[in-house]
VEXDREN-2710 file (C-alpha; in Angstrom, 1 decimal):
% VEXDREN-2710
k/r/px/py/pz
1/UNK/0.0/0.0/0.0
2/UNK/1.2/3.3/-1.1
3/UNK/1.6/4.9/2.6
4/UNK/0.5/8.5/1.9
5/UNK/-1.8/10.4/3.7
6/UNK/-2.7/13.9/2.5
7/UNK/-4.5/17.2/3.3
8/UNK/-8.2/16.6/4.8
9/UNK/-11.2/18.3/4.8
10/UNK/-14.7/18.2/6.3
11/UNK/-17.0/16.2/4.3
12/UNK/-20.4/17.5/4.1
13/UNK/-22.5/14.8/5.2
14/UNK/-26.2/14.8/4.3
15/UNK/-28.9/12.0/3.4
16/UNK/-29.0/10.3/7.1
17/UNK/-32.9/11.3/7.4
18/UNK/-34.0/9.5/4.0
19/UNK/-31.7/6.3/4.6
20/UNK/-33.1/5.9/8.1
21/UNK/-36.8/6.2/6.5
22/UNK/-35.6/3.7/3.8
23/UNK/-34.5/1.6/6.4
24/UNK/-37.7/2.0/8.7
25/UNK/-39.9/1.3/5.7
26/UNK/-38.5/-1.8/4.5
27/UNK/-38.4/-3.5/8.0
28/UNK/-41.5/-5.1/10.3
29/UNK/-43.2/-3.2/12.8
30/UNK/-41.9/-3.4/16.0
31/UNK/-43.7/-3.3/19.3
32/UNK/-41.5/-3.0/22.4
33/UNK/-42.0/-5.5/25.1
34/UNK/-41.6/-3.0/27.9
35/UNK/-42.2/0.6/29.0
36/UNK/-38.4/1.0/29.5
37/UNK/-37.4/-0.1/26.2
38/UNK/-35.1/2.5/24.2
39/UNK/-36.4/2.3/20.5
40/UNK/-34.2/5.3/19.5
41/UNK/-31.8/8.2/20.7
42/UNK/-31.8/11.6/19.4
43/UNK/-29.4/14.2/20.2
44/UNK/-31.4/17.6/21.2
45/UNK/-29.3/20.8/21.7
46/UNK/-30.5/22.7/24.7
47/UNK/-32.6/25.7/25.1
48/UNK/-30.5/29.0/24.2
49/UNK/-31.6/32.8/25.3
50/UNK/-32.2/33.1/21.8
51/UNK/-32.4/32.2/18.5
52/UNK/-29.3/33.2/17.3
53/UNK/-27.5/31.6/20.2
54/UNK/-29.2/28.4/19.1
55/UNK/-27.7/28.9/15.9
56/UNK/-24.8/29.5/17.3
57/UNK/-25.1/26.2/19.2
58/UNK/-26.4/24.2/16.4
59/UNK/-23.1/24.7/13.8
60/UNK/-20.9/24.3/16.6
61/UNK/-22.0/20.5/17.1
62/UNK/-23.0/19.8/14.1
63/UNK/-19.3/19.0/12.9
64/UNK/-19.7/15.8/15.3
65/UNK/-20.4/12.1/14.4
66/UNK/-24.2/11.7/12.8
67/UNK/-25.0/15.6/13.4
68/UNK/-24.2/17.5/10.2
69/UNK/-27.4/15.9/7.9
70/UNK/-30.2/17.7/10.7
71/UNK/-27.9/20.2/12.8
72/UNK/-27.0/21.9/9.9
73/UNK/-30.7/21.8/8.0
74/UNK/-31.8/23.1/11.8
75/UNK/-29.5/26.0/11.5
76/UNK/-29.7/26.7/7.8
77/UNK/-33.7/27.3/8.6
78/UNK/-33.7/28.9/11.4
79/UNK/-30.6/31.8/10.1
80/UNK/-32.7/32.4/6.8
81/UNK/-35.4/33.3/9.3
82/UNK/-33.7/35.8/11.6
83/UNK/-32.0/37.3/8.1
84/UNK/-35.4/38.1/7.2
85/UNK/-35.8/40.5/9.7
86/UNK/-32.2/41.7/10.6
87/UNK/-30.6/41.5/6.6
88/UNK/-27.8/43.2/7.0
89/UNK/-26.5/41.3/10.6
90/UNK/-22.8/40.6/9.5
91/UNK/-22.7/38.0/12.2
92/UNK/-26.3/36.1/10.9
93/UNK/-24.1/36.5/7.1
94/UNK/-21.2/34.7/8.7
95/UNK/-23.3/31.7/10.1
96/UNK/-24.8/31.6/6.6
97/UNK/-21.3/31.4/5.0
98/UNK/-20.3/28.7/7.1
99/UNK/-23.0/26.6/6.3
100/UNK/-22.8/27.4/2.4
101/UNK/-19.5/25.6/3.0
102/UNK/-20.3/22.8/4.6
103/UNK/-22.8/22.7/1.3
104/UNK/-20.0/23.0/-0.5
105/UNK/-21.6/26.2/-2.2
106/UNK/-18.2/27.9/-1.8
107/UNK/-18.5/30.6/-4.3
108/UNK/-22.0/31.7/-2.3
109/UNK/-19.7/31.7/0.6
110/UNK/-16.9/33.8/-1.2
111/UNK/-19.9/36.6/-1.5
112/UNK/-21.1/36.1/1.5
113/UNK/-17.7/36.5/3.7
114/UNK/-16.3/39.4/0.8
115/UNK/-19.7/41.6/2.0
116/UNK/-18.7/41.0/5.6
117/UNK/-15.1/42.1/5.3
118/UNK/-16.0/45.1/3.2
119/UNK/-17.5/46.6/6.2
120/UNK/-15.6/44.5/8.8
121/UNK/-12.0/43.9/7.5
122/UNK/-10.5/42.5/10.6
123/UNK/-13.2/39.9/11.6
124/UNK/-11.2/36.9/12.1
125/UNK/-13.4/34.2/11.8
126/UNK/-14.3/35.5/8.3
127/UNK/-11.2/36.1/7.4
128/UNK/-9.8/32.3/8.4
129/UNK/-13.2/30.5/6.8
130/UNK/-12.4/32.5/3.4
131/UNK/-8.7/31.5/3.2
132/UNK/-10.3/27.8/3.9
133/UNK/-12.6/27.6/1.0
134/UNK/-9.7/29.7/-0.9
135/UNK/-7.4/26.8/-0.4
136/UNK/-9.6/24.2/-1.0
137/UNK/-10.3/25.6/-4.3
138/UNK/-6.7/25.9/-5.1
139/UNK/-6.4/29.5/-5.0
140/UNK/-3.5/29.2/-2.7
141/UNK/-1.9/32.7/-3.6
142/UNK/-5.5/34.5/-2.5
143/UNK/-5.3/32.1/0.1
144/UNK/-2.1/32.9/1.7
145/UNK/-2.8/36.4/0.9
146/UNK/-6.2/36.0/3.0
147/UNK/-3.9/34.1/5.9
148/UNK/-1.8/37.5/6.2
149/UNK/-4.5/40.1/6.8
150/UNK/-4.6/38.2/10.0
151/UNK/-1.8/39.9/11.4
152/UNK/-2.3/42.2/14.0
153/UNK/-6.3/40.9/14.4
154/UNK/-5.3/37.5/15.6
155/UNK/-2.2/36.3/17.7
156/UNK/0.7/35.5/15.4
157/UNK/0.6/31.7/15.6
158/UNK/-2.9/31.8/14.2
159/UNK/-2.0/33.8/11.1
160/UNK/1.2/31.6/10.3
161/UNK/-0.8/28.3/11.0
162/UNK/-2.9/29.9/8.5
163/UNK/-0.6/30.5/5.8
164/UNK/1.5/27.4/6.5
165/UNK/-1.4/25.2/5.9
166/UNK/-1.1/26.7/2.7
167/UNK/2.5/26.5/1.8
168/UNK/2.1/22.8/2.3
169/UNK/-0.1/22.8/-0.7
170/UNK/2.8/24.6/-2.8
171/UNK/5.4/22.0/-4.4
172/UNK/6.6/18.8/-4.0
173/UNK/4.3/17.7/-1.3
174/UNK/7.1/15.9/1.5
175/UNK/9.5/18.5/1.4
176/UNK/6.2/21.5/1.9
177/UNK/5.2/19.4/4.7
178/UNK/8.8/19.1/6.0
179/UNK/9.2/22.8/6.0
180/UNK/5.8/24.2/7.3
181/UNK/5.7/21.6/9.8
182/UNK/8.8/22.7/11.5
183/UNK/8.3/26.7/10.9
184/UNK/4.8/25.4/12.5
185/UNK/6.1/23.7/15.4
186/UNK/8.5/26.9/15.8
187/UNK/5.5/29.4/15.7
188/UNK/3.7/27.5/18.0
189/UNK/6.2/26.8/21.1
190/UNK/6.4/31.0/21.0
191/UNK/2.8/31.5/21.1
192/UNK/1.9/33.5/24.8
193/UNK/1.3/31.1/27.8
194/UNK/-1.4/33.4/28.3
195/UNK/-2.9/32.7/24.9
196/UNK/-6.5/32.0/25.7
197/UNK/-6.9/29.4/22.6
198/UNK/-10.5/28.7/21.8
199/UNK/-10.8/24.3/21.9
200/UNK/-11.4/24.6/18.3
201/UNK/-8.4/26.8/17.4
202/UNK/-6.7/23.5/19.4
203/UNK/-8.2/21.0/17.6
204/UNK/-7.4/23.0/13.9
205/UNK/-3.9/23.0/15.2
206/UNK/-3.6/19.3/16.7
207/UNK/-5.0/18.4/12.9
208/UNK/-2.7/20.7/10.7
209/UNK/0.3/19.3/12.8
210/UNK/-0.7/15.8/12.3
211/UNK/-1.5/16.1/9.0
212/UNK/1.8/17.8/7.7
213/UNK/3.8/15.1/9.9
214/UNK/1.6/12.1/8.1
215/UNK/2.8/13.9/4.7
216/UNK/6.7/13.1/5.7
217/UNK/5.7/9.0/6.8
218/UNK/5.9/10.3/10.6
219/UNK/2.7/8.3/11.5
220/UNK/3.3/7.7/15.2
221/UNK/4.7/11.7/15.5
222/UNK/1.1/12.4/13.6
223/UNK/-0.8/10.6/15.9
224/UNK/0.7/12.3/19.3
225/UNK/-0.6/15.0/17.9
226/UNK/-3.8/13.9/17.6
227/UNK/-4.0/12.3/21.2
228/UNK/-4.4/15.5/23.0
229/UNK/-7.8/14.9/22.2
230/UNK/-10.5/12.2/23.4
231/UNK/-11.2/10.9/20.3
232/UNK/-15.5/10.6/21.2
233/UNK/-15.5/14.2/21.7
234/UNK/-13.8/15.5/18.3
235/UNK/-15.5/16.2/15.0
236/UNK/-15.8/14.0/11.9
237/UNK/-12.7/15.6/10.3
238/UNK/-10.7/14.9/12.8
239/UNK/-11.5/11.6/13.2
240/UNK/-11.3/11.2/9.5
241/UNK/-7.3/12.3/9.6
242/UNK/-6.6/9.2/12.5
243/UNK/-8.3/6.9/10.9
244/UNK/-6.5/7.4/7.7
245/UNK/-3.2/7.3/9.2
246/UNK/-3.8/4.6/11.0
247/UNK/-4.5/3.1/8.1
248/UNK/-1.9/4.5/6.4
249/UNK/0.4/2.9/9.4
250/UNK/-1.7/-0.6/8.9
251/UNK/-3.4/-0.4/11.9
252/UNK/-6.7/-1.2/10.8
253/UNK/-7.4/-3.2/14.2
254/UNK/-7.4/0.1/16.1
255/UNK/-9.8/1.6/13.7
256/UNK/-12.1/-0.8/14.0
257/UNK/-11.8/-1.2/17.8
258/UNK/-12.0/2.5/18.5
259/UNK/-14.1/4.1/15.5
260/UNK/-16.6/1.7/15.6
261/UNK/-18.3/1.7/18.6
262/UNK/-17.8/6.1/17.5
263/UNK/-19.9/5.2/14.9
264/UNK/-22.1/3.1/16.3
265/UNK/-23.8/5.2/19.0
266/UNK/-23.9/8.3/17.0
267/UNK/-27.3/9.2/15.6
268/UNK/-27.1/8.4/12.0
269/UNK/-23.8/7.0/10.0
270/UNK/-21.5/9.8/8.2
271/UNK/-20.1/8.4/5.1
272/UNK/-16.0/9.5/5.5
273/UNK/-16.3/7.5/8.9
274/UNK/-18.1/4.6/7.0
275/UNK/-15.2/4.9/4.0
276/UNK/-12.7/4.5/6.6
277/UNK/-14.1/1.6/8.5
278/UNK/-14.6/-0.5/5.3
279/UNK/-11.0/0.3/4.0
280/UNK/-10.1/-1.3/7.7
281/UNK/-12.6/-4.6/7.2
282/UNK/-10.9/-4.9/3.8
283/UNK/-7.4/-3.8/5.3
284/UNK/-7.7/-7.0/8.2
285/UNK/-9.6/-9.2/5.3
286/UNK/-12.5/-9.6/7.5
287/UNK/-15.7/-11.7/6.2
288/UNK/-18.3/-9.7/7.5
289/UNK/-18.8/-6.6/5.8
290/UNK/-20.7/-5.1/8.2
291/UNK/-19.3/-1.7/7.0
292/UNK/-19.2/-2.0/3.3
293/UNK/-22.7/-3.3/3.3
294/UNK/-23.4/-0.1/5.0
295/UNK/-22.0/2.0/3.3
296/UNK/-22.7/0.5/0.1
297/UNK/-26.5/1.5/1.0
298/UNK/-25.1/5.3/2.1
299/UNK/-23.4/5.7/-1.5
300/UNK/-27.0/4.0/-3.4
301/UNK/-28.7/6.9/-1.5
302/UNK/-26.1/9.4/-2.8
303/UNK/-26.3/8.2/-6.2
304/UNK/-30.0/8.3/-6.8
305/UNK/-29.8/12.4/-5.0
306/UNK/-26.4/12.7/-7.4
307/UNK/-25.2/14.3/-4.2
308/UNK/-21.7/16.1/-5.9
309/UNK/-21.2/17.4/-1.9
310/UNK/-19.9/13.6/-1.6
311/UNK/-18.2/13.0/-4.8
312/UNK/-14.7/12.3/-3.3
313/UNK/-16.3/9.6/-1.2
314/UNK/-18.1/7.8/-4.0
315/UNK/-14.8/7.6/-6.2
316/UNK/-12.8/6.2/-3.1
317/UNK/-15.8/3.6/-3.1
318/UNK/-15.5/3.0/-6.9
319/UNK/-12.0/2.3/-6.1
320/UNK/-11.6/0.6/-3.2
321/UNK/-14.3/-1.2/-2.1
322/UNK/-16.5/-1.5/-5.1
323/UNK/-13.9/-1.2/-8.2
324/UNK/-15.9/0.6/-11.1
325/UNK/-13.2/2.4/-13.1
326/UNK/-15.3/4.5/-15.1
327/UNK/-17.4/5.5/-11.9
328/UNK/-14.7/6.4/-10.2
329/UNK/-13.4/8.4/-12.6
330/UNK/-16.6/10.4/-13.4
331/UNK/-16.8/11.2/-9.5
332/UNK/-13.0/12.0/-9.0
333/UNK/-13.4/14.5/-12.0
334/UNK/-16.9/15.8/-10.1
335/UNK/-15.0/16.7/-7.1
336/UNK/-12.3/18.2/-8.8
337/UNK/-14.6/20.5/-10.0
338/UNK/-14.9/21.8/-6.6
339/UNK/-11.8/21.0/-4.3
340/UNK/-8.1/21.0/-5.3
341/UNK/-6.1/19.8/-2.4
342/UNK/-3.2/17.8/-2.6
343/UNK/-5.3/14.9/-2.0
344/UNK/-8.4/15.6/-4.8
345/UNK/-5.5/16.1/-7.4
346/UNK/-4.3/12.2/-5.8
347/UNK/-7.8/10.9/-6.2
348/UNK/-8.0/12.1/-9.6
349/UNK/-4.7/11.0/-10.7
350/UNK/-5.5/7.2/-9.1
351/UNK/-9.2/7.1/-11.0
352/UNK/-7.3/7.9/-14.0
353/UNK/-4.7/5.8/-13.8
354/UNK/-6.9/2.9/-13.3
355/UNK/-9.2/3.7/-16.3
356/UNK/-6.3/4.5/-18.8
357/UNK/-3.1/2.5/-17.8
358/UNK/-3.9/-1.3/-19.4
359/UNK/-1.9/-3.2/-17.0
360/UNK/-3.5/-2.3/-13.8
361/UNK/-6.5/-4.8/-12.8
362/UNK/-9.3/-2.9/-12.6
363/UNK/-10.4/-5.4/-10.1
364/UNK/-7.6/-4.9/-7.9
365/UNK/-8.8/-2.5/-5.0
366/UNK/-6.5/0.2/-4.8
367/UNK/-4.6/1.6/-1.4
368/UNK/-4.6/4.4/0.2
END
């Protein structure tokens, strides 16, 4: 197995709603036996002061295992109703560009944060959510440029994360990763002891650490990185990053041991996490495909809604776990249409050289 992990992103994960009423539909009624019997489980977010806090609320869980298909719906509704009465609120704006990204609607985003900034020019969040969709799209110079007009509104370690994340997308992709990581590491020991970093600021740089030390074959130095977390209270991305490395480091055991049960007792399945625990069945050459099975029924429900939002997980299906080289190649191409990381620009190259080079077997699962 080629033993390469690259730049992540959050997937957007949408659908769970329709394949649980797919599921419900096709099964037998069932009557509980007792009072006490637990039929279902449903995370609720609390009671804010108001509205807007509970959209606040909303987007910051919904990143987490089996949230994103209803937190992010919840929030999307409720934010297009406060707009229509407060239109101009730059902060109601920003919660509407976040979740056009998750969408993957980036250039709706790209409007959205560009209005903010022309009245606000120094808010931060905005700032650090356009450089995202920037880089994702491949626009690493407006990227980096976007990383820099952090200076002086954020602390320094925040602007250079920032721009490093994008200098490891310039070049030949080890020696990028070699150099960020360690101007990273350098940024990051000066940072203030006072510092008062926010737990997702942490968690952004636990993940851009890890990920730039996975890039160089430093699998175990990548995953401390990723152990200053408990890994049932991070979001999907993250777990999404140690899964792949420990792949990438064939430890497919630990995935399933310690992702599953994640899986398990969220609310509804997100397909990355179910990508990941099938490449681990397969990894370990187990019999049951519990996880394939599943998430063979996740990409059928992505298919029939042609859901592009999940196009880089359908042609890692088409080539991993169900080989289809001319599906995999048609879905690799539909992603690259919208994300140009390191790792779309892999995906694509892999789905192509499957369909064109003669002397690979299309049958022949390819690894990571």
């Amino acid at each position: 197995m080629d033993k390469q992990v690259f730049a992540i992103r959050t997937a957007t994960l949408l659908g769970a709603f329709l394949l649980f009423m797919s599921t419900y539909l096709s099964a037998k009624s069932y009557v509980p036996t007792s009072s006490d019997t637990v039929v279902s489980k449903w995370t609720v977010v609390t009671s804010s002061d108001s509205p807007r806090e509970k959209v606040a609320s909303l987007l910051a869980q919904a990143n987490m295992p089996g949230l994103a298909s209803r937190f992010y719906g919840q929030a999307s509704a409720l934010t297009e109703q406060l707009l229509n009465a407060s239109p101009k609120d730059r902060q109601l704006l920003f919660y509407k560009a976040r979740i056009a990204q998750h969408y993957h609607r980036f250039d709706e985003a790209l409007v959205l944060l560009n209005d903010i900034l022309s009245y606000q020019p120094n808010h931060a969040s905005a700032l650090l959510l356009k450089a995202n969709i920037l880089l994702v799209q491949g626009n690493l110079t407006q990227a980096k440029r976007t990383c820099l007009q952090l200076l002086g509104v954020t602390e320094l370690w925040i602007s250079g994360a920032c721009a490093l994340e994008v200098n490891a997308q310039e070049g030949k992709a080890s020696n990028s990763a070699e150099v960020s990581y360690t101007q990273l590491q350098n940024l990051t020991q000066h940072k203030s002891a006072n510092s008062n970093v926010k737990i997702e600021q942490q968690l952004w740089l636990s993940q851009i650490l890890a990920e730039l030390a996975a890039k160089q074959g430093l699998y175990d130095i990548a995953l401390e990185h990723l152990a200053a977390f408990d890994l049932t209270q991070v979001p999907v991305s993250y777990l999404v990053l140690w899964a792949d490395i420990q792949l990438a480091n064939d430890s497919a055991q630990q995935v399933m041991s310690t992702l599953g049960p994640i899986v398990e007792q969220a609310d509804s399945f997100d397909d990355a996490l179910l990508l990941r625990l099938a490449l681990a069945e397969q990894q370990i050459s187990q019999q049951t495909r519990l996880w394939a099975q599943r998430l063979t029924q996740r990409i059928n429900v992505r298919l029939q809604r042609q859901d592009t939002a999940h196009a880089a997980d359908i042609a890692r299906y088409y080539l991993d776990i169900s080989p289809d080289r001319k599906k995999a190649l048609f879905w690799a191409k539909i992603n690259w249409q919208h994300a140009r990381l390191d790792a779309d620009q892999r995906l694509l190259e892999r789905a192509m050289n499957v369909q064109y080079n003669t002397q690979d077997d299309p049958q022949q699962p390819a690894g990571m």
